[in-house]
N, C-alpha and C positions, 0 to 999 in steps of 0.2 A: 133428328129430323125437326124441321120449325115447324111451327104452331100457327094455323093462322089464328091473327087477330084481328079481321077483318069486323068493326064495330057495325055495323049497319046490320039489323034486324037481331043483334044481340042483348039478351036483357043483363041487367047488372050482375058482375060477381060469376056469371056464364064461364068463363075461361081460368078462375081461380082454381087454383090448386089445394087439397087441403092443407089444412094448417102447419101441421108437421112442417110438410115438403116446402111451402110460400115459405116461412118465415125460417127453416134452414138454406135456402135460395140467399135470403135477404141477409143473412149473417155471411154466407160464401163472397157475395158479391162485393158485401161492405168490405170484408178482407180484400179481395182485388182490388179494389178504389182505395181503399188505404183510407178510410172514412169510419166515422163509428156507429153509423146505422145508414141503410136505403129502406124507402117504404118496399112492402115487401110485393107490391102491383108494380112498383118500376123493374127491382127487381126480377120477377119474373117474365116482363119484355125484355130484360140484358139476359137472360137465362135461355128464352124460346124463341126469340128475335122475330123472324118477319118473312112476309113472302111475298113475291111480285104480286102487284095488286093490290096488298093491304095497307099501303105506304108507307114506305121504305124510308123515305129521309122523312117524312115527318116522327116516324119511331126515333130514330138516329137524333131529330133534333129534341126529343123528348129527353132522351138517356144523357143525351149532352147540357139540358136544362139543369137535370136533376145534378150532376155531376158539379155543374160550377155552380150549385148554390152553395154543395159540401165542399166547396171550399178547395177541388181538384184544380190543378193548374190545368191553364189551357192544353200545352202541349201533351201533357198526359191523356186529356180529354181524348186528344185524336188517338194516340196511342190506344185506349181502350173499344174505340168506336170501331177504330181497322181492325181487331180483334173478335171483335163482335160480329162485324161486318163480315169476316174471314168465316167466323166458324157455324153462325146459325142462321145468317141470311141467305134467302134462297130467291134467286142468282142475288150474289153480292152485287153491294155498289161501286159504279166507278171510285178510284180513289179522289179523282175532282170531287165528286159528291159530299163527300166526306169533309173533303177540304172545303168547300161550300159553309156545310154545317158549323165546324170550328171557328171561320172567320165573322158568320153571323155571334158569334160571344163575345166579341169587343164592346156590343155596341151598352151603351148605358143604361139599368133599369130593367133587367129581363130578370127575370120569376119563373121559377118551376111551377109544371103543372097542378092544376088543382086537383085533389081526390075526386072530385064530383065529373073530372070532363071524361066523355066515352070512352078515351082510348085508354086511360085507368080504371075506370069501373066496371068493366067485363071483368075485370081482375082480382074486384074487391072482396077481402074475405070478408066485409062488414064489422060488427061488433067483435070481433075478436082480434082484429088488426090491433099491434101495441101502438098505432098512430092515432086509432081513433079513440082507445081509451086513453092518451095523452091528450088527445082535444077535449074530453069530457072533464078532465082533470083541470082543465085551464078556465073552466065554465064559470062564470063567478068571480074570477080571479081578480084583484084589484089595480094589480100588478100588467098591466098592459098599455096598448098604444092609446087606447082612450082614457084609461086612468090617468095616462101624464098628462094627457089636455086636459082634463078637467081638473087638473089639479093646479093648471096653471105654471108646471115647471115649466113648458115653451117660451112662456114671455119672458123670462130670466136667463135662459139657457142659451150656448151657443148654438147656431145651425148645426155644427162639427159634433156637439155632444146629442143633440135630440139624435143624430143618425146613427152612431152608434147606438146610444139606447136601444131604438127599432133592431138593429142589426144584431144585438143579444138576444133580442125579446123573439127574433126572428128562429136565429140558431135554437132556440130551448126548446120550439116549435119545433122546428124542421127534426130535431137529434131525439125526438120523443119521451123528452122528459118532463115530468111535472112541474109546477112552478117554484117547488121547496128544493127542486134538485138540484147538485152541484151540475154545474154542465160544462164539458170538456170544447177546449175549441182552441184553433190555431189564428194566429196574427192575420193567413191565407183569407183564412173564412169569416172571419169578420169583415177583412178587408173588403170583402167582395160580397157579403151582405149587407154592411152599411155607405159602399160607397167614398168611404175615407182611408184616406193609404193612412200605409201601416206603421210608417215612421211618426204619425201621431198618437195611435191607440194610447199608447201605455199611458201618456200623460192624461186623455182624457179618460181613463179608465179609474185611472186616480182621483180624474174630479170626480166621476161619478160616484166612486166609494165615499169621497168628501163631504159629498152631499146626501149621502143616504140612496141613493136610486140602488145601485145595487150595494148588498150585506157583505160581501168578500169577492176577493180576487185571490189569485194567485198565479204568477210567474213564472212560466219554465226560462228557464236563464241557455236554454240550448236553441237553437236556432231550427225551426219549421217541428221544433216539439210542441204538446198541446199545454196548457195553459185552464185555470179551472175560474168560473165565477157563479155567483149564485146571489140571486134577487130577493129583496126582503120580503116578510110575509105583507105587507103593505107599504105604498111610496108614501113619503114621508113629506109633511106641509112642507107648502115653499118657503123660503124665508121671509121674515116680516119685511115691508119696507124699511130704508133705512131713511133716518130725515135729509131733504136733500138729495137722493137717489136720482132724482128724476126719472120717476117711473120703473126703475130695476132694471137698466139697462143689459141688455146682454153682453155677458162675462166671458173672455178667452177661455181655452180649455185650460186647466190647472190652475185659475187665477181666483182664487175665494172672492164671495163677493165683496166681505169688508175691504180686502185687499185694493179690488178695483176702487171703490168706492173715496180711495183714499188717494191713488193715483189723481184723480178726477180733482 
């Protein structure tokens, strides 16, 4: 039977389930999506789904956020939603609906839910979530989107390499690992968190280990296998100027800056 999740006059963490149950939800469901973690409050709306009235395609377009930011192909996307839709939506929705929902993921720059918005926080287990103590984990950390700016790699970097960057820094976030840890991830899901197709990654993954931003990679040499990297316990200064630089011009992806430097 669905659950409602009707948020209006609900206080936070109101419709969570205990710990056990939410985060064996959250493991079930990462196995369905074929992903290596879901928060375990999205989770449990793919588990309880919805009822007329509580909105229905805005859940749907929730579950389909969360999906492509782990890196699920679109078509699957629908694949799992008519499933969803099929078994705990109560009346399900037309299949246009659905189809609605899918074709709004084309568009460029959409982001999963925040923990903090209603229709996740009825759900939250709070302090025991492994997602919030991976955000405490990150607290401090040096290694972030503000760290690069202030450290000034942007004004040397290509646009193609600061997006990736984010888009690792994203995944280690999103996969709830700390910032020492190795973090598993596919060509798919970076693709689709930084923005940059994926026939580029590897070379700029390259610069980045060239350059210190991140401490290791590693390569699955199999196609839609996952692939391992992990960020240094701190980003590392930028390079000095060179004489002559003209300001440090930004560098192709794979292209050292003495390299450029010499082209010039």
């Amino acid at each position: 039977m669905a659950v409602s999740v009707k948020v209006q006059g609900k206080q936070r963490g109101m419709l969570a389930a205990p710990e056990v149950e939410a985060l064996e939800a959250a493991r079930t469901v990462a196995d369905r999506w074929g992903v290596a973690s879901v928060r375990p409050c999205v989770a449990s709306i793919y588990v309880d789904g919805a009822s007329k009235g509580d909105g229905r395609q805005p859940y749907a377009h929730l579950l389909a956020m969360e999906m492509l930011s782990l890196g699920v192909p679109v078509d699957r996307i629908g694949e799992l939603l008519r499933s969803w839709n099929m078994e705990v939506v109560s009346p399900p929705l037309a299949d246009s609906e659905i189809r609605k929902v899918t074709r709004r993921l084309e568009r460029p720059g959409l982001w999963p839910y925040g923990c903090k918005n209603p229709k996740l926080a009825v759900y939250c287990l709070g302090e025991t979530c492994p997602h919030v103590t991976n955000n405490a984990r990150w607290e401090g950390c040096r290694v972030s989107p503000n760290g690069l700016t202030e450290s000034g790699w942007p004004q040397i970097m290509s646009g193609a390499d600061v997006k990736v960057f984010l888009g690792l820094y994203r995944l280690a976030r999103l996969k709830g690992s700390g910032p020492k840890a190795s973090i598993r991830f596919t060509f798919a899901e970076l693709e689709r968190n930084s923005g940059v197709k994926r026939g580029h990654l590897r070379e700029i993954l390259e610069q980045l280990l060239r350059s210190g931003l991140i401490a290791e990679v590693h390569f699955s040499n199999e196609k839609g296998k996952t692939s391992t990297f992990r960020f240094p316990p701190v980003l590392p200064p930028t390079e000095p100027s060179l004489p002559g630089c003209a300001g440090c011009r930004p560098r192709g992806p794979g292209l050292p800056a003495q390299e450029q430097k010499e082209e010039g």
